[in-house]
N, C-alpha and C positions, 0 to 999 in steps of 0.2 A: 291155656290158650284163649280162654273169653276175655281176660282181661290184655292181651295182646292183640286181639282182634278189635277191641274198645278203643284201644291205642292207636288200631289201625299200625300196629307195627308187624311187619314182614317177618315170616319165619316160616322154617321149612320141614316138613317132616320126615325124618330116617329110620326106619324100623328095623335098620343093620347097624344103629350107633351102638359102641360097646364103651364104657369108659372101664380104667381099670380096676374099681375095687368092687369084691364080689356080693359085698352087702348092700348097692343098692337096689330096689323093686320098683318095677313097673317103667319109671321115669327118668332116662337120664338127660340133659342138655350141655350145648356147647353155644357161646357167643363169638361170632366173628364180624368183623366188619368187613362189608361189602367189596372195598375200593380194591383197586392192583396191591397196593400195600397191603391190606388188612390180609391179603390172601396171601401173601409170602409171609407174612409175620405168623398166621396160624392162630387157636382159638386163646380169645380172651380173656374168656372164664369158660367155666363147667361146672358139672354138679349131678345132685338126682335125688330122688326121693331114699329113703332107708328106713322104712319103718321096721322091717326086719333085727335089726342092730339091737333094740332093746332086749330082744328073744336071743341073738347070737350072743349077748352079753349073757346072759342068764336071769332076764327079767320076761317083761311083757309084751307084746306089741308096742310099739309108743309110732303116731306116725310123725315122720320127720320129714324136713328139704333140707340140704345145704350145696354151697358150692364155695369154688375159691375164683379168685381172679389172678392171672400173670402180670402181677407187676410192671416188672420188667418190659413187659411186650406192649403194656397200656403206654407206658410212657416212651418209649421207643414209637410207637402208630401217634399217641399225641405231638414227639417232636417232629415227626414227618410232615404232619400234619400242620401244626404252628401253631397247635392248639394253644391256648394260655389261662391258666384260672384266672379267675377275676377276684377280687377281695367283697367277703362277703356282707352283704347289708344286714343288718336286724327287721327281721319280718316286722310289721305289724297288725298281720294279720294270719288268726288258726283257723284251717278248713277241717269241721268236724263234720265226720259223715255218720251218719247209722241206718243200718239194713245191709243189704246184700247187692241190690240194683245200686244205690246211692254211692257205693263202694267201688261199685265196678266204676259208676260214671265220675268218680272223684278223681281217679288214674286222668281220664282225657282235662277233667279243669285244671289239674294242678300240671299238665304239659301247658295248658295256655298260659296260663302265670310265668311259666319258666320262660316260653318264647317270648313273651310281653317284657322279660326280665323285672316281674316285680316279685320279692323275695317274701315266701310264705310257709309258716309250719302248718305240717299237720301228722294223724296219729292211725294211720290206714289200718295198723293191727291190733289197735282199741275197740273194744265194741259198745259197750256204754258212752251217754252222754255223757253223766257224771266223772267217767274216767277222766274223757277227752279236754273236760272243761274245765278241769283241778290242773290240765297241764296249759292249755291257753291261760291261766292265772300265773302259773309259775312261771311262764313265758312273757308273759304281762305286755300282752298283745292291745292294741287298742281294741281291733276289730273282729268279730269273730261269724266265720260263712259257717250256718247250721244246713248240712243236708241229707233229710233223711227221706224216707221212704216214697211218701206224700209228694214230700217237693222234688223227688229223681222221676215220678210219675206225671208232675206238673210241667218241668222242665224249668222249675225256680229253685228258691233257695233264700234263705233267713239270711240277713244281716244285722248281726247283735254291736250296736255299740259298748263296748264295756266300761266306759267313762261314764253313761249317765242312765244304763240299760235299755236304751230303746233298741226296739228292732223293726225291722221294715221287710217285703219280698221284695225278691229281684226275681228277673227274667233270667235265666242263664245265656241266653244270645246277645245281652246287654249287661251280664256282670261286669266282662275286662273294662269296659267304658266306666261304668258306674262305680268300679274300686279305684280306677285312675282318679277321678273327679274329687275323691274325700283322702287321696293319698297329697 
């Protein structure tokens, strides 16, 4: 819920939600869209925690999430809608976060990018630099936004050229501007 609330995205609590399978604990959810539509079409996706499942198999704890999504119903709410994919750009730019705050606030920059429609990867369930950075290479990004702990308390953020290695800070109330400008 912290990082839905970072999102500033709406959601509602039910503490009578039941989904059907009896190995999930603690956690279930459902997604619906809002609109008159979304509400006769019914939920999205769903899901829930299952850390239990390792034990009912004949293991350990392991803890787990998963959920599915309804096909069928997405695309159905999308024709209604007149939704349309767009054909995809090649990023050239990876947002590496590391820490826990950095993390959270990575959710809200990488919604700005998407609304700004400029196309970017990144590795939210990476924890290491080193991981993150071996895949910005494979991705062979020019540019890469470093945000870690420092800079999600500073309210900036590294930007690595990876063509000739420099890097510089940004402000994050003046990244989208500043990554339009070198894009």
């Amino acid at each position: 819920m912290e990082f839905l609330d970072e999102l500033q995205l709406p959601y509602n609590l039910d503490p009578y939600l039941v989904r059907g399978l009896d190995y999930y604990t603690k956690t279930v959810f459902e997604v619906f869209e809002e609109s008159e539509e979304g509400k006769i079409i019914g939920a999205l996706a769903g899901g829930g925690r299952y850390d239990n499942l390792g034990k009912i198999l004949g293991g350990g704890d392991i803890p787990g999430v998963g959920g599915a999504g309804g096909v069928e119903r997405i695309v159905e709410l999308m024709k209604k809608k007149q939704i349309k994919f767009q054909r995809e750009k090649k990023p050239k730019i990876f947002l590496v976060q590391i820490g826990e705050l950095a993390r959270k606030k990575s959710l809200k920059l990488l919604e700005e990018f998407r609304k700004e429609n400029i196309p970017i990867y990144e590795a939210i369930g990476k924890d290491s630099l080193k991981s993150q950075m071996k895949l910005a290479d494979k991705f062979a990004v020019k540019y890469v936004l470093i945000f870690g702990q420092q800079e999600a308390l500073n309210d900036e953020i590294l930007l690595r050229d990876m063509e000739i290695g420099k890097q510089k800070k940004l402000k994050l109330k003046n990244l989208i501007k500043e990554v339009k400008k070198i894009l």
